[in-house]
Phi, psi and omega in degrees: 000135175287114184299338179263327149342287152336275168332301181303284183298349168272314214292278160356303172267003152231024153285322194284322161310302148344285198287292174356287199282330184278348164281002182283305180249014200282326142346311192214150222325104135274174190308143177314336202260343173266331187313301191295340154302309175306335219266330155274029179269348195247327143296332183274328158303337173294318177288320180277344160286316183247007171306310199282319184290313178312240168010335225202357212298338170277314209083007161238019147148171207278132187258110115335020188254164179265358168223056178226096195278348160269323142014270187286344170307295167261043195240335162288287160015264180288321150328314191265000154243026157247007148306276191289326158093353184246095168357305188276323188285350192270333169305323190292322179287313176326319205268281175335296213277349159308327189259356169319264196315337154312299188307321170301270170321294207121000000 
């Protein structure tokens, strides 16, 4: 099979889901219940990405332990930017308290 064929056609198919509705809908209103819907799509993708790793992190179910060092990462994390409310800084503590707790652990 011809590679830029190939190519042409993964591109395509993942460009076109993408563009459709916004060349679809891009005229018009939407309803208030969707705007407000829409408006948790980029928290539930955040979550679903980073969720699987925390939680999960060997990939053969989920450990909930105190000596599961992405766990307490995010778990610093996520505290210190509902503190602080500043993006670098609750990542920079989060990070600090992951390889703490490697180290710590072992």
């Amino acid at each position: 099979m011809n590679v830029a064929l190939l190519i042409l056609g993964m591109g395509l198919v993942s460009f076109l889901p993408r563009y459709l509705p916004l060349a679809v809908l891009a005229d018009r209103e939407m309803p208030p219940l969707v705007e407000t819907l829409l408006r948790y799509t980029p928290p539930a993708v955040l979550a679903a990405l980073v969720f699987p790793a925390i939680l999960a992190p060997s990939g053969k179910g989920i450990e909930v332990t105190l000596v599961n060092p992405y766990l307490i990462g995010g778990v610093v994390t996520f505290a210190a930017g509902l503190i602080s409310k500043r993006f670098l800084l609750s990542t920079s503590i989060g990070i600090a308290a992951f390889y703490l707790s490697r180290w710590l652990i072992g």
